[in-house]
C-alpha positions as CSV (number, residue, x, y, z in Angstrom):
1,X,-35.7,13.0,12.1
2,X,-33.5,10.2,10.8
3,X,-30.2,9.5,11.3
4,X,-27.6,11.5,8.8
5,X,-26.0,8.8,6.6
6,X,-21.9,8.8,7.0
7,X,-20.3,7.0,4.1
8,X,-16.6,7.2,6.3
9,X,-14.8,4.2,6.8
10,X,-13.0,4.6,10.5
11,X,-10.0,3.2,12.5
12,X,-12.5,1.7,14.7
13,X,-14.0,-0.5,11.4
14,X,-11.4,-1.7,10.7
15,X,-9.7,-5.2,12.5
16,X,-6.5,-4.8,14.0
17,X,-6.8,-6.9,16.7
18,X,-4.8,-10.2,16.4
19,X,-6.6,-12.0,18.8
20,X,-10.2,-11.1,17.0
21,X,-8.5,-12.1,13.7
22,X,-7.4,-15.2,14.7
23,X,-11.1,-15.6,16.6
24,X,-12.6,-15.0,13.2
25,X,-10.5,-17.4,11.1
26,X,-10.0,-20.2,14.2
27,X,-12.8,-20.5,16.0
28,X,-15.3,-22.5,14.0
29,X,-17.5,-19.8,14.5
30,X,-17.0,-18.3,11.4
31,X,-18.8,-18.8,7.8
32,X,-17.7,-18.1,4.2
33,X,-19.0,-17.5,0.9
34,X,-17.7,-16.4,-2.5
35,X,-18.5,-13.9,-4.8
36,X,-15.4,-13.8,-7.5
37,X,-12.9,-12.8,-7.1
38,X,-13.8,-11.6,-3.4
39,X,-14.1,-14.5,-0.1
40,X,-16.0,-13.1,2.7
41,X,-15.3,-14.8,6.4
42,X,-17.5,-13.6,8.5
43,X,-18.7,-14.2,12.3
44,X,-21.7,-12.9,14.1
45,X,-20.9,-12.0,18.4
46,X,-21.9,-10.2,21.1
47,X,-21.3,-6.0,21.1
48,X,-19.7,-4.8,23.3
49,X,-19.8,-1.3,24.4
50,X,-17.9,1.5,21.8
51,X,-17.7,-1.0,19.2
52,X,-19.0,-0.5,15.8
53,X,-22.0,-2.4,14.4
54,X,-19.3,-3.9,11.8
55,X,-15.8,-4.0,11.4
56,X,-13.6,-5.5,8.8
57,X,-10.2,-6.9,7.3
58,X,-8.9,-6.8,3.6
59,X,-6.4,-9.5,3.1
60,X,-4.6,-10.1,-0.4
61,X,-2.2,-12.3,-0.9
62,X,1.6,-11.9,-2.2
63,X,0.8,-15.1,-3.8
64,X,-1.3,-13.1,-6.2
65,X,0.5,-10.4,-7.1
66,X,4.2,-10.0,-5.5
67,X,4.6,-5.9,-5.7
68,X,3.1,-4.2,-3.0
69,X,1.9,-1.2,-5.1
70,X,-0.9,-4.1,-6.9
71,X,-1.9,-5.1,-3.5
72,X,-2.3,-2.0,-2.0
73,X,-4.7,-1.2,-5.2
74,X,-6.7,-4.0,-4.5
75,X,-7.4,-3.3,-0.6
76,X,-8.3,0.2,-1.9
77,X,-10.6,-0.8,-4.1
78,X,-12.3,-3.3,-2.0
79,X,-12.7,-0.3,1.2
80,X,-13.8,1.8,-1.1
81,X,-16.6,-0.2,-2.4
82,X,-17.3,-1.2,1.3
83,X,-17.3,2.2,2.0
84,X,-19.9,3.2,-0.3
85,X,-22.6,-0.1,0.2
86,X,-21.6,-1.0,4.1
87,X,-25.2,0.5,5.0
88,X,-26.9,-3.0,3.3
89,X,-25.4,-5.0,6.4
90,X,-26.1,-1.8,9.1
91,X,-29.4,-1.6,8.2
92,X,-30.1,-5.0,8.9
93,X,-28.4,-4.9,12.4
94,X,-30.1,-2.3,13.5
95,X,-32.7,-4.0,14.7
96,X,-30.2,-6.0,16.4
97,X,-28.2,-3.2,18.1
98,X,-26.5,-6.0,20.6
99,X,-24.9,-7.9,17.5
100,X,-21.7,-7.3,16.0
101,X,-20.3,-8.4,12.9
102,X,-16.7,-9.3,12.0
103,X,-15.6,-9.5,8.6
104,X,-12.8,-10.1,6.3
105,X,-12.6,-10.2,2.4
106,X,-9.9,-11.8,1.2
107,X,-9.0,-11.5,-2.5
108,X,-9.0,-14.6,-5.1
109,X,-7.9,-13.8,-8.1
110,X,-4.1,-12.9,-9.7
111,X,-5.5,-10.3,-11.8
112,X,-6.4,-7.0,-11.5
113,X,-10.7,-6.1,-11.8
114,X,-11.9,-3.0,-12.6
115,X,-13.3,-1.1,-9.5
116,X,-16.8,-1.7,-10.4
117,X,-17.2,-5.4,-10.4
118,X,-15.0,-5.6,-7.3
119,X,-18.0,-3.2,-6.0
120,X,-20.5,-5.3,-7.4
121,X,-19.1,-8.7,-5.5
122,X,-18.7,-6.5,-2.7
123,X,-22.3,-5.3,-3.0
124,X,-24.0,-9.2,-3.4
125,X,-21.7,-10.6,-0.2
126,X,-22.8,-7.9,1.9
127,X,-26.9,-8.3,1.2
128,X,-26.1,-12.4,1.8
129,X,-24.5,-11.9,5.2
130,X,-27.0,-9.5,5.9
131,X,-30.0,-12.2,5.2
132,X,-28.0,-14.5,7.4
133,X,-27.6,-12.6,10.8
């Protein structure tokens, strides 16, 4: 019987780590693409044991928009649509069960985008980094 789908995003998905951040955006390691107004930085490594298949970072600049509340918005919106399309990318790697993924979006634009082209970008960078690892 297959494997119940869980569209959760967890504490363990998501990158706190400073010295896998700074791994990620450092080491050289690392590739990028853009789908507007979302970057994606993203580095494939070896799993270690308890770690999920994929794990993230949202990033948004105060350069873009200065109150916190806009910002916030955006990192919802961009989790949210990872939430609901991460299974693109975890389908690929399960055939790879030793790989892990690292990513982080980081927003572009100064405006605001409605939820569902911020899910679409989200959507198209996630089936190109899955063709790529």
């Amino acid at each position: 019987m297959p494997e119940e789908r869980r569209y959760t995003l967890t504490k363990q998905e998501r990158i706190c780590s400073r010295s896998l951040t700074e791994q990620l955006f450092n080491s050289g390691k690392a590739h990028s693409m853009v789908a507007f107004p979302l970057r994606i930085v993203y580095m494939g490594m070896e799993r270690t044991d308890g770690t999920p298949q994929a794990s993230i970072l949202v990033s948004v600049s105060k350069r873009y928009f200065k109150r916190a509340v806009k910002r916030n918005r955006v990192k919802r919106q961009v989790r949210e649509a990872y939430r609901k399309n991460k299974y693109i990318l975890l389908d690929q790697l399960a055939a790879q069960p030793e790989t892990q993924v690292a990513m982080a979006f980081i927003w572009l634009s100064d405006e605001l985008c409605e939820s569902n082209r911020v899910e679409r970008s989200v959507r198209h960078l996630l089936e190109k980094v899955a063709e790529s690892v």
